[in-house]
N, CA, C and O atoms as a GROMACS GRO file, in nm:
protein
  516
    1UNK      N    1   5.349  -3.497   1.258
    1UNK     CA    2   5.477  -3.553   1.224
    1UNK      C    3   5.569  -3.451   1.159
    1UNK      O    4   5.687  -3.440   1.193
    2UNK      N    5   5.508  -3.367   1.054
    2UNK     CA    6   5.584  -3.257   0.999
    2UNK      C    7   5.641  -3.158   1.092
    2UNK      O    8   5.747  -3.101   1.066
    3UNK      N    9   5.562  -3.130   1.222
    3UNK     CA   10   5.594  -3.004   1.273
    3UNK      C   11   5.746  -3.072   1.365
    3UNK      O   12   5.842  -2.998   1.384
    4UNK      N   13   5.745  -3.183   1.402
    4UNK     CA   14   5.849  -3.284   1.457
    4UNK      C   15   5.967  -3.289   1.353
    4UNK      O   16   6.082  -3.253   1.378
    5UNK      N   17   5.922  -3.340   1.228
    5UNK     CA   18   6.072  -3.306   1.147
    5UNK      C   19   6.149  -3.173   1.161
    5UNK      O   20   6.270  -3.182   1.182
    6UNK      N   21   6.080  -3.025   1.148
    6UNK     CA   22   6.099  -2.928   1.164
    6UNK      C   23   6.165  -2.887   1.293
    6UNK      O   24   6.258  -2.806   1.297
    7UNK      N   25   6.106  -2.955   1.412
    7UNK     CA   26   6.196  -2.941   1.478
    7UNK      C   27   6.309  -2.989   1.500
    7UNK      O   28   6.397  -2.948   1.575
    8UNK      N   29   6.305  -3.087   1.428
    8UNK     CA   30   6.451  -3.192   1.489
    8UNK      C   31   6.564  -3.106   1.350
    8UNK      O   32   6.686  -3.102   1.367
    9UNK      N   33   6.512  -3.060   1.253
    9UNK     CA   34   6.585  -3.038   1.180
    9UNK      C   35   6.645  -2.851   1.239
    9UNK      O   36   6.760  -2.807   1.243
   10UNK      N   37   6.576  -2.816   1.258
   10UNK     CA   38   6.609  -2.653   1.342
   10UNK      C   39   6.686  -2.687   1.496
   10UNK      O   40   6.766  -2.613   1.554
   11UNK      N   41   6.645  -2.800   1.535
   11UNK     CA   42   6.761  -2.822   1.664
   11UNK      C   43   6.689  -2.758   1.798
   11UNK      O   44   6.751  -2.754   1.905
   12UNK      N   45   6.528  -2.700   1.782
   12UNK     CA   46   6.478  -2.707   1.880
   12UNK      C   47   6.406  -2.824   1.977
   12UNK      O   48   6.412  -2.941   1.941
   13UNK      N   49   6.342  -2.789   2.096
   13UNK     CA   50   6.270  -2.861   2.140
   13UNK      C   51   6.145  -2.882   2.136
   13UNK      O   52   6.094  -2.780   2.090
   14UNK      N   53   6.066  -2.957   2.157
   14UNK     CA   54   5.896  -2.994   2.150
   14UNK      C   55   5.876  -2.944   2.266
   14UNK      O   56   5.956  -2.946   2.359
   15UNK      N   57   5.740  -2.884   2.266
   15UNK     CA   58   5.639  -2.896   2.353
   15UNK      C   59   5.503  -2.979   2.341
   15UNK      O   60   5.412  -2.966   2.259
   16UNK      N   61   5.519  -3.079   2.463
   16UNK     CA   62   5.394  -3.160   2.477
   16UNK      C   63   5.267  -3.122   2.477
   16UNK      O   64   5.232  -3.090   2.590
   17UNK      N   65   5.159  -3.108   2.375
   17UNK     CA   66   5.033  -3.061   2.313
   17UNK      C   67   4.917  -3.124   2.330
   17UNK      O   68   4.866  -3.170   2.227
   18UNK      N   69   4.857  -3.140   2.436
   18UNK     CA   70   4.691  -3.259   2.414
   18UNK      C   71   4.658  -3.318   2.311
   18UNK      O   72   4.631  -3.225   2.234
   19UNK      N   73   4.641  -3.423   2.251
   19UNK     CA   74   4.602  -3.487   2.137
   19UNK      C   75   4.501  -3.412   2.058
   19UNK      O   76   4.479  -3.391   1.939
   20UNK      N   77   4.454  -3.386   2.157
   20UNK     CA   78   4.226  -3.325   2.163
   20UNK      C   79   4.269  -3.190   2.046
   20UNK      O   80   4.220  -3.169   1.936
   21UNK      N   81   4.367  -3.118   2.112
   21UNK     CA   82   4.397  -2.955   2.029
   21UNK      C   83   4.460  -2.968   1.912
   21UNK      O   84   4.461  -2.864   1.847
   22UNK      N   85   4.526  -3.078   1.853
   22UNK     CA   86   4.515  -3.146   1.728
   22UNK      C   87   4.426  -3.118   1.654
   22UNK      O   88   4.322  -3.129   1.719
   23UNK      N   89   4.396  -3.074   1.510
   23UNK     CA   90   4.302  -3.117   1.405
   23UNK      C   91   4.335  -3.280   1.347
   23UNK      O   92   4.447  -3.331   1.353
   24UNK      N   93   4.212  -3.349   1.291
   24UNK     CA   94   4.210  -3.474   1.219
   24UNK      C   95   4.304  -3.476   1.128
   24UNK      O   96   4.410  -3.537   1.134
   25UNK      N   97   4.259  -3.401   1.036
   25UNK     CA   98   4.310  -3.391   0.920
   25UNK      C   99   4.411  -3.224   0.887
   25UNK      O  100   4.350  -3.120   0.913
   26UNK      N  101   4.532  -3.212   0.841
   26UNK     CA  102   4.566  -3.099   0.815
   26UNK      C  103   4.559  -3.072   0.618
   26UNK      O  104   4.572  -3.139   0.516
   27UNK      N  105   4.526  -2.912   0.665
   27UNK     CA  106   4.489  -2.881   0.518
   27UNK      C  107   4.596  -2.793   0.501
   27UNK      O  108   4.651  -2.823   0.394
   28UNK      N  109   4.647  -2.707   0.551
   28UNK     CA  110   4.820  -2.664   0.519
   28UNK      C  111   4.933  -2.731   0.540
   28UNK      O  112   4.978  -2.791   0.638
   29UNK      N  113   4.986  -2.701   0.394
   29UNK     CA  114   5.144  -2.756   0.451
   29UNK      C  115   5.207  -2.703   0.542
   29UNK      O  116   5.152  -2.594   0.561
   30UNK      N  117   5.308  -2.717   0.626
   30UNK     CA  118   5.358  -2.681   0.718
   30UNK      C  119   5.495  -2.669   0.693
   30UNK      O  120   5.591  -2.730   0.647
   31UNK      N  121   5.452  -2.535   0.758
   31UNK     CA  122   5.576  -2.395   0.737
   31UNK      C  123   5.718  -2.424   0.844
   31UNK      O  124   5.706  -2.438   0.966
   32UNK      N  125   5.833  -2.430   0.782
   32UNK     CA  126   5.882  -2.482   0.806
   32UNK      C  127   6.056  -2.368   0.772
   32UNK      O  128   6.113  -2.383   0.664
   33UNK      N  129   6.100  -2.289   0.853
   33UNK     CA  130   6.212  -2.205   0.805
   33UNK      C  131   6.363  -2.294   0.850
   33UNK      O  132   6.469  -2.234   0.872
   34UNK      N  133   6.353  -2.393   0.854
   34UNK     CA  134   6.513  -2.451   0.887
   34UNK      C  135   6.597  -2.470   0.738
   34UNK      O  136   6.720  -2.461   0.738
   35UNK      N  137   6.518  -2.498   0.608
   35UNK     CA  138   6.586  -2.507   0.512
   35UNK      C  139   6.636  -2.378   0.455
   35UNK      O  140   6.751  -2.341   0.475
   36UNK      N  141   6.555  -2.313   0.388
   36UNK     CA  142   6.629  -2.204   0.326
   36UNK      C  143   6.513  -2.095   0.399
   36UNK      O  144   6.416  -2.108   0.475
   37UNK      N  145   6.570  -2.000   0.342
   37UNK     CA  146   6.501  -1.828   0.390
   37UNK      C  147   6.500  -1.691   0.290
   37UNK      O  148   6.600  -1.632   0.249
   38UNK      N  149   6.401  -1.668   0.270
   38UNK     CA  150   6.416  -1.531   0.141
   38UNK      C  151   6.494  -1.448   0.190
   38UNK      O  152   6.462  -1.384   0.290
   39UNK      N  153   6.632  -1.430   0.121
   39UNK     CA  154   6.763  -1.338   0.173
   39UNK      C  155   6.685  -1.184   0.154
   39UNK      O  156   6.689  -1.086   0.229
   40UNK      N  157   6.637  -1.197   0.068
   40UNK     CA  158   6.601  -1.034   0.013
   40UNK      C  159   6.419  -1.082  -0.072
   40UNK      O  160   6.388  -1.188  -0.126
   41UNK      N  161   6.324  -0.944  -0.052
   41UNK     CA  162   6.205  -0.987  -0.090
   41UNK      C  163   6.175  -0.793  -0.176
   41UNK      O  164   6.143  -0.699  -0.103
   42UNK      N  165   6.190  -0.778  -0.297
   42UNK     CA  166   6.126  -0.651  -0.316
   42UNK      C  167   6.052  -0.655  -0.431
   42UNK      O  168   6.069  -0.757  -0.498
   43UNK      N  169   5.979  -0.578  -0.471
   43UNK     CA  170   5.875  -0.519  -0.531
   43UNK      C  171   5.859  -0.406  -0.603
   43UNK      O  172   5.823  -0.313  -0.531
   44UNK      N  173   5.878  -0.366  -0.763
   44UNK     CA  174   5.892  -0.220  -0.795
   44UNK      C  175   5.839  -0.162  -0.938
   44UNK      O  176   5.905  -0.223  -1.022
   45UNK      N  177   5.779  -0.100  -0.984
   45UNK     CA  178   5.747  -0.056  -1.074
   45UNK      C  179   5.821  -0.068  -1.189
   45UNK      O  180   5.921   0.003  -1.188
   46UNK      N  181   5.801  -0.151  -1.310
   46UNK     CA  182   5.917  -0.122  -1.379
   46UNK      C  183   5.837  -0.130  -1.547
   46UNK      O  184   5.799  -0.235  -1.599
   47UNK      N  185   5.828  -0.002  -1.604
   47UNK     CA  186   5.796  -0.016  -1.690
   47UNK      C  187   5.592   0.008  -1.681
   47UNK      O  188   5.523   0.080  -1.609
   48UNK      N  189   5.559  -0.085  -1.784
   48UNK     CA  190   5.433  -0.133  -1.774
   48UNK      C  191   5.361  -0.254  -1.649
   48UNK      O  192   5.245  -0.294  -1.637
   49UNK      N  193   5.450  -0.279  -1.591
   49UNK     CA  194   5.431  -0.403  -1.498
   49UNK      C  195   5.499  -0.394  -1.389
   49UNK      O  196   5.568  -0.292  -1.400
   50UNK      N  197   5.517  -0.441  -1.295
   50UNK     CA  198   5.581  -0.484  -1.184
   50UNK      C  199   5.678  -0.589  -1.152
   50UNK      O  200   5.649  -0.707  -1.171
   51UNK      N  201   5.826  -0.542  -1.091
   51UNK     CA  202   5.948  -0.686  -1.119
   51UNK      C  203   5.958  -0.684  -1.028
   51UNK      O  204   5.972  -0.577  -0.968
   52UNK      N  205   5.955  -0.832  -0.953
   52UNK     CA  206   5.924  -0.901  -0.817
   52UNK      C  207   6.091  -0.954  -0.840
   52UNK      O  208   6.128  -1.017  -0.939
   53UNK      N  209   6.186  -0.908  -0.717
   53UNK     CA  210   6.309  -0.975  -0.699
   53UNK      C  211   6.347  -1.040  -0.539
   53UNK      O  212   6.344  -0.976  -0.434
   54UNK      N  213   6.377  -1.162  -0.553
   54UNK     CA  214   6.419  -1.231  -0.432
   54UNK      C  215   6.520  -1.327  -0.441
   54UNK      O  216   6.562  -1.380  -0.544
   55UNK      N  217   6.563  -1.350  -0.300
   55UNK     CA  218   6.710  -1.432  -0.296
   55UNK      C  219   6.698  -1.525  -0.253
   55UNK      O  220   6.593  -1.505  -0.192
   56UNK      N  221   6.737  -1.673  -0.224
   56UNK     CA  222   6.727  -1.750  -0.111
   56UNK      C  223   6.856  -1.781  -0.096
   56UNK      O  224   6.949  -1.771  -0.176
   57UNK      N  225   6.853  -1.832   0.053
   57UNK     CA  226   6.989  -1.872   0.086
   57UNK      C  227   6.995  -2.030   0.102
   57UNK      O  228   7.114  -2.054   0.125
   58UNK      N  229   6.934  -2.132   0.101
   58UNK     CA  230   6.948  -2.232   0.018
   58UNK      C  231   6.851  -2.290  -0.072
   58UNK      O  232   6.767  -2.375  -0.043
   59UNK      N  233   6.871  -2.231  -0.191
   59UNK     CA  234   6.788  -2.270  -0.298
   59UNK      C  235   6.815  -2.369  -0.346
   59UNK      O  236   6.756  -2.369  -0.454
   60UNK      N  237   6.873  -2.467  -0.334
   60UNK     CA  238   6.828  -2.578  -0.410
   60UNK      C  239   6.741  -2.685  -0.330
   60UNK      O  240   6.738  -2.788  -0.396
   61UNK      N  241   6.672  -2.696  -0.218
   61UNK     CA  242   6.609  -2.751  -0.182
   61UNK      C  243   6.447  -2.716  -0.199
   61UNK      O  244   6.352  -2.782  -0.159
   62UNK      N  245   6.449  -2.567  -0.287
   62UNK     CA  246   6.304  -2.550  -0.338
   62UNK      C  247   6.260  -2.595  -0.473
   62UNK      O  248   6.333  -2.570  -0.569
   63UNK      N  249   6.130  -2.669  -0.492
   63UNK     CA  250   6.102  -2.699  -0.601
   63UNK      C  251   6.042  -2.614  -0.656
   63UNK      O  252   6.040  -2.642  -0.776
   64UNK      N  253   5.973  -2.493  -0.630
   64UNK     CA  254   5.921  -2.356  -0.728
   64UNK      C  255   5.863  -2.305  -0.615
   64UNK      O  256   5.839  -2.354  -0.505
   65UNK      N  257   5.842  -2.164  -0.677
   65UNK     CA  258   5.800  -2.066  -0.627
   65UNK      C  259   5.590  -2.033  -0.672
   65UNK      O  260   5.535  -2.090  -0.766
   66UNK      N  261   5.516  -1.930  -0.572
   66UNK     CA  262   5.446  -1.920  -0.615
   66UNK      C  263   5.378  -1.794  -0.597
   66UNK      O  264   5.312  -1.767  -0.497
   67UNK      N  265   5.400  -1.691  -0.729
   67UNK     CA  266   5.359  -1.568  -0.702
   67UNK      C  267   5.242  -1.578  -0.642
   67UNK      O  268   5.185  -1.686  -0.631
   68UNK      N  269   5.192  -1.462  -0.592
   68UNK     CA  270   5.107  -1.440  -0.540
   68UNK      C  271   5.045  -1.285  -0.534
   68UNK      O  272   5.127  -1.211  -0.481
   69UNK      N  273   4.912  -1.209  -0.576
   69UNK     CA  274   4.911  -1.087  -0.563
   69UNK      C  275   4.765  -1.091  -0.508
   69UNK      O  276   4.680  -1.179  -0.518
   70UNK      N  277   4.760  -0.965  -0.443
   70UNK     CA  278   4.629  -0.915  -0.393
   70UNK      C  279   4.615  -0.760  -0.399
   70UNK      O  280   4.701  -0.680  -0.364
   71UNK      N  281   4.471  -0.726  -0.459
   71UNK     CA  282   4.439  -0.556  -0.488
   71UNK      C  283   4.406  -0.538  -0.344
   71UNK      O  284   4.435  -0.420  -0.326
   72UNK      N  285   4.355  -0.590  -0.213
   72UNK     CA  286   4.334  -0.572  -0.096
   72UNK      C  287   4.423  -0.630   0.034
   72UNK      O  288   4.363  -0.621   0.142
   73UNK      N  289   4.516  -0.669   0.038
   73UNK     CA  290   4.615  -0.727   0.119
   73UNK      C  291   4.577  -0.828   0.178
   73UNK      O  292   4.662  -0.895   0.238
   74UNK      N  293   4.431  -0.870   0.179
   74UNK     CA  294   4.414  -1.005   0.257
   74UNK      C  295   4.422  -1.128   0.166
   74UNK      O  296   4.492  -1.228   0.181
   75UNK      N  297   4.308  -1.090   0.036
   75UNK     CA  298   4.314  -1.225  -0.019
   75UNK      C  299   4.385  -1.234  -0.135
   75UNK      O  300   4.356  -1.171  -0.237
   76UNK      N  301   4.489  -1.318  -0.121
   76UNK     CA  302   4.638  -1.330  -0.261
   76UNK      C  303   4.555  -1.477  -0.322
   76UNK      O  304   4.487  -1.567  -0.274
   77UNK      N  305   4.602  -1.440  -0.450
   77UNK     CA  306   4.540  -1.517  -0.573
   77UNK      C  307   4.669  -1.534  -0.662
   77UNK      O  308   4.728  -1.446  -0.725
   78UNK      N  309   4.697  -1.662  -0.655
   78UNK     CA  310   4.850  -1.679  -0.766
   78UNK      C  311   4.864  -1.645  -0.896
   78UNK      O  312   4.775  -1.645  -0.981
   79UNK      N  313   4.935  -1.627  -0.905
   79UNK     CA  314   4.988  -1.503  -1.094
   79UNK      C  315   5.040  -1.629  -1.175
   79UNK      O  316   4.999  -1.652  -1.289
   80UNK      N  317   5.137  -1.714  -1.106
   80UNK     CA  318   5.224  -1.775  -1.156
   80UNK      C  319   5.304  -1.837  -1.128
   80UNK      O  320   5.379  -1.748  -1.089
   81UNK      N  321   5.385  -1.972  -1.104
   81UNK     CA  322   5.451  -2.064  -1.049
   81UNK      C  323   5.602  -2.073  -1.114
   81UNK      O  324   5.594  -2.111  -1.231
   82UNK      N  325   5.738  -2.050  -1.071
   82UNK     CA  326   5.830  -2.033  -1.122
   82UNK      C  327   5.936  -2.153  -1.072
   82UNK      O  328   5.979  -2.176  -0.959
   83UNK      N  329   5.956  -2.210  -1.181
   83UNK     CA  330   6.064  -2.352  -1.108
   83UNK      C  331   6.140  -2.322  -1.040
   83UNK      O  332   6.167  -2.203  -1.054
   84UNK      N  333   6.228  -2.396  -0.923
   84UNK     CA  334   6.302  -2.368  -0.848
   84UNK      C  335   6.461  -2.395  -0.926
   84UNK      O  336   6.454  -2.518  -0.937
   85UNK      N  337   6.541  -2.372  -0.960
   85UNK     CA  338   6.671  -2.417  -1.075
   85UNK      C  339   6.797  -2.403  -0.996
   85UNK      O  340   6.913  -2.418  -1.036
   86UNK      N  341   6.755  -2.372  -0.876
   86UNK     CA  342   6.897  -2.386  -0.809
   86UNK      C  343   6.972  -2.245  -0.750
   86UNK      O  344   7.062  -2.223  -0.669
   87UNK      N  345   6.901  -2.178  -0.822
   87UNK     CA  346   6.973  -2.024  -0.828
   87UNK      C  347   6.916  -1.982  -0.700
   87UNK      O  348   6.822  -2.014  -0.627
   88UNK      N  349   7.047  -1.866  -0.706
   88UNK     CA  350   7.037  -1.766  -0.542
   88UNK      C  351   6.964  -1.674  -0.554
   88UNK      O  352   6.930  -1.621  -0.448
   89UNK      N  353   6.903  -1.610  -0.696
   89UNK     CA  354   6.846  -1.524  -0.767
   89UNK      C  355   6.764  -1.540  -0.865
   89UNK      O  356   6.777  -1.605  -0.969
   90UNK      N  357   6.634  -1.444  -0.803
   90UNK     CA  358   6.489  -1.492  -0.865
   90UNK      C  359   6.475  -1.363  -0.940
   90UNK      O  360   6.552  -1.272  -0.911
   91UNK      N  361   6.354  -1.337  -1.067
   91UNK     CA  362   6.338  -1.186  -1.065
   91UNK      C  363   6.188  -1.290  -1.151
   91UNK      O  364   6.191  -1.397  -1.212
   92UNK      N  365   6.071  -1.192  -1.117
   92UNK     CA  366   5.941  -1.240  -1.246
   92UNK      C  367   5.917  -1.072  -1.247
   92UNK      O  368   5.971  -0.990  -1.172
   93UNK      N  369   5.811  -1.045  -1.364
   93UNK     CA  370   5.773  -0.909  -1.382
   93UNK      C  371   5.624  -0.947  -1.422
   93UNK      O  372   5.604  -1.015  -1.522
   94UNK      N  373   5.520  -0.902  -1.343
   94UNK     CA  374   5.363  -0.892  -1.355
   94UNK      C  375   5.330  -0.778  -1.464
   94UNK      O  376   5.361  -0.659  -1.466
   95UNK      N  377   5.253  -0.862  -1.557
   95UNK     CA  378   5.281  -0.738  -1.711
   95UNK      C  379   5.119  -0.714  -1.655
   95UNK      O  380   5.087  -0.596  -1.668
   96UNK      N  381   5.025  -0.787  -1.604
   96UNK     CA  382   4.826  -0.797  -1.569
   96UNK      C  383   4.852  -0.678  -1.454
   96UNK      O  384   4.850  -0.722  -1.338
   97UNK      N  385   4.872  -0.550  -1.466
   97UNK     CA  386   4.889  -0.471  -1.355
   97UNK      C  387   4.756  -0.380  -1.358
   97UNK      O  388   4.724  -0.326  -1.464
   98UNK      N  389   4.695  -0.367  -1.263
   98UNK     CA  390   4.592  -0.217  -1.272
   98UNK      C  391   4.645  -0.106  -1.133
   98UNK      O  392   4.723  -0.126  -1.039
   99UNK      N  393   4.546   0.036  -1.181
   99UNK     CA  394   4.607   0.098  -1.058
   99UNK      C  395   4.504   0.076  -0.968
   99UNK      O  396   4.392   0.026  -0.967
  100UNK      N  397   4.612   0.154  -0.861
  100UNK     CA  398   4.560   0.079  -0.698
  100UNK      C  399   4.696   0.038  -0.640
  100UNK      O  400   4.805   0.070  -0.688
  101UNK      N  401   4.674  -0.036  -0.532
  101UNK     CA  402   4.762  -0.043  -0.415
  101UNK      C  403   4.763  -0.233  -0.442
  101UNK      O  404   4.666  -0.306  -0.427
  102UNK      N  405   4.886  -0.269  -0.480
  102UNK     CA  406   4.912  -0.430  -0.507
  102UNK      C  407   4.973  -0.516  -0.402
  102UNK      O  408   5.066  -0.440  -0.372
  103UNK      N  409   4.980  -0.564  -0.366
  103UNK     CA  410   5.041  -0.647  -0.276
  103UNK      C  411   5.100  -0.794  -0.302
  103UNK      O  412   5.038  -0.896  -0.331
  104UNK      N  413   5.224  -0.778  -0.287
  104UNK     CA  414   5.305  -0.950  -0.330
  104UNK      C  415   5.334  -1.008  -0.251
  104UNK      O  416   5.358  -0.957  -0.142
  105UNK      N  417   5.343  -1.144  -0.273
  105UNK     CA  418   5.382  -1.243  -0.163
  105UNK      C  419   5.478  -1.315  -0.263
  105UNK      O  420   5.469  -1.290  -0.384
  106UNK      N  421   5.569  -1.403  -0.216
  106UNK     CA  422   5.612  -1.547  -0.277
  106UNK      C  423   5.647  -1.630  -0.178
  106UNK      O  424   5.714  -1.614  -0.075
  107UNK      N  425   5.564  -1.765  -0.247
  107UNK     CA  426   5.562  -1.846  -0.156
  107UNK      C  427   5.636  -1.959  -0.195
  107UNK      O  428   5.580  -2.028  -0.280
  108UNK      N  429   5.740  -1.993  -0.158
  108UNK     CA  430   5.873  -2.119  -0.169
  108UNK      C  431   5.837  -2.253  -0.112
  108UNK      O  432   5.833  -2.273   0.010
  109UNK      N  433   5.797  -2.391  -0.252
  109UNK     CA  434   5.761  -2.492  -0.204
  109UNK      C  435   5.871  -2.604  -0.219
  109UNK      O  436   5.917  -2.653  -0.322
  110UNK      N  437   5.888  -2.618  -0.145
  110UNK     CA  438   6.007  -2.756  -0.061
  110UNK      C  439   5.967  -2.860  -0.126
  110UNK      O  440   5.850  -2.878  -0.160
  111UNK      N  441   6.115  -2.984  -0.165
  111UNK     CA  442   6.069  -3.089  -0.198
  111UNK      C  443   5.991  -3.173  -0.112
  111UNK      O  444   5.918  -3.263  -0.156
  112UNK      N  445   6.007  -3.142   0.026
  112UNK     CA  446   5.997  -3.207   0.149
  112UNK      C  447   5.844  -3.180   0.154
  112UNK      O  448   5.785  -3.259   0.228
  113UNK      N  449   5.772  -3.097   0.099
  113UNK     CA  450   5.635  -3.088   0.149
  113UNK      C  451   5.602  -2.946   0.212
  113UNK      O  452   5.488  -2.900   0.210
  114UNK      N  453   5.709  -2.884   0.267
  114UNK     CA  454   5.709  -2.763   0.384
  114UNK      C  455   5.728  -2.614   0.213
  114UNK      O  456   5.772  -2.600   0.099
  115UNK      N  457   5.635  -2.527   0.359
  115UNK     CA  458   5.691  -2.403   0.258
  115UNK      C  459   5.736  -2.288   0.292
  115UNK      O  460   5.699  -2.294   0.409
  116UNK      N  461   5.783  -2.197   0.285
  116UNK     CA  462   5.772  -2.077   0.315
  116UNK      C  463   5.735  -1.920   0.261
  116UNK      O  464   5.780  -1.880   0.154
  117UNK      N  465   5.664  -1.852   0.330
  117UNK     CA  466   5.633  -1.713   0.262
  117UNK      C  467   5.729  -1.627   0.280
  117UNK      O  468   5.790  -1.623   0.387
  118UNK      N  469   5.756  -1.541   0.173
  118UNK     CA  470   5.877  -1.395   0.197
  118UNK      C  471   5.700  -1.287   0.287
  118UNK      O  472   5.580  -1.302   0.311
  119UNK      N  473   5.805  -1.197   0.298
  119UNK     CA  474   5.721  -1.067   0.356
  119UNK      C  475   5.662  -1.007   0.206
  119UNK      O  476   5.710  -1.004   0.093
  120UNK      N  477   5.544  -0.964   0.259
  120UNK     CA  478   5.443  -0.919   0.165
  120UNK      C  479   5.480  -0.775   0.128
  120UNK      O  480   5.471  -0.698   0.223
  121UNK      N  481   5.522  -0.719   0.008
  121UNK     CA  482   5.566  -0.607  -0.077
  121UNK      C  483   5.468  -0.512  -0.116
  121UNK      O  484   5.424  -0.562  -0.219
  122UNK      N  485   5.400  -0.391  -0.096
  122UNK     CA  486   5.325  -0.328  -0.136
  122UNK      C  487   5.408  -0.210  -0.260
  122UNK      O  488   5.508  -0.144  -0.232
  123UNK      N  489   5.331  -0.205  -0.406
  123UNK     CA  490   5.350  -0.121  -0.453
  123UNK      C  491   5.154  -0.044  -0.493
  123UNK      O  492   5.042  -0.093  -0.482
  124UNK      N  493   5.208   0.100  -0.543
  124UNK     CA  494   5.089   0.178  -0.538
  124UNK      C  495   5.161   0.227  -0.703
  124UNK      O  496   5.276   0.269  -0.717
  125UNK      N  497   5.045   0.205  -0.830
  125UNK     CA  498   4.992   0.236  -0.949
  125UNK      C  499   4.906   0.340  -0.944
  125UNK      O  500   4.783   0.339  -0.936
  126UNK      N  501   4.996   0.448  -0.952
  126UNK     CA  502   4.885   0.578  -0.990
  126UNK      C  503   4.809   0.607  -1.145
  126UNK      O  504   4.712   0.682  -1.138
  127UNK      N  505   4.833   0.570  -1.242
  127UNK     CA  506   4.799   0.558  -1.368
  127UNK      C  507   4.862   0.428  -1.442
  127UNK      O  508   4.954   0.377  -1.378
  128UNK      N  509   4.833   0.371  -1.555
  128UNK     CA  510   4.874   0.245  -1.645
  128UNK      C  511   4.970   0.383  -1.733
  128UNK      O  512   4.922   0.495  -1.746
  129UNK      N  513   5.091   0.348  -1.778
  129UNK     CA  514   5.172   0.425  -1.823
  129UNK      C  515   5.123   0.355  -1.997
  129UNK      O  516   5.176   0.398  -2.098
   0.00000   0.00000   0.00000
């Protein structure tokens, strides 16, 4: 039913799917880019920690955000959940930094249920300053 709102709300068309290739039950929310979209997604050393900055272009239909980092790029483990307030402009700063090669995500959760991920940001910590 979700992937149907999504479309009707993006203004595409369906394609007819076998029932059978269905799962029972779904365990992700479903991603959904017709509401808003991360205008801008970066990532940068600042200080002792790392300041995560992003934009959306309609933010008020998100109810928070949800950092996300990984020391190996596959598996992200959340830092921290940041309310959604309306704004076009986000900034958090990760003070729990080690060196190594970090990887960010943020992931934007909809009142509607749907979410979306920005593109994943790599920074590299050569020493703890």
């Amino acid at each position: 039913m979700s992937a149907l709102l999504c479309a009707l709300i993006m203004g595409s068309t369906i394609q007819a799917t076998p029932v059978a290739s269905f799962p029972l039950f779904a365990s992700q929310p479903v991603v959904c880019s017709a509401a808003a979209d991360f205008g801008m997604f970066m990532a940068h050393r600042q200080g002792k920690g790392i300041t995560l900055a992003w934009t959306m272009t309609a933010p008020g239909e998100v109810a928070y955000f949800s950092i996300q980092r990984s020391y190996d790029g596959e598996y992200f483990e959340p830092v921290e959940d940041v309310q959604g307030d309306g704004a076009t402009r986000y900034r958090y700063t990760d003070r729990n930094v080690f060196p190594g090669f970090i990887h960010y995500k943020v992931i934007a959760f909809y009142h509607d249920g749907s979410i979306m991920e920005s593109p994943v940001e790599t920074v590299r910590i050569v020493s703890r300053k």
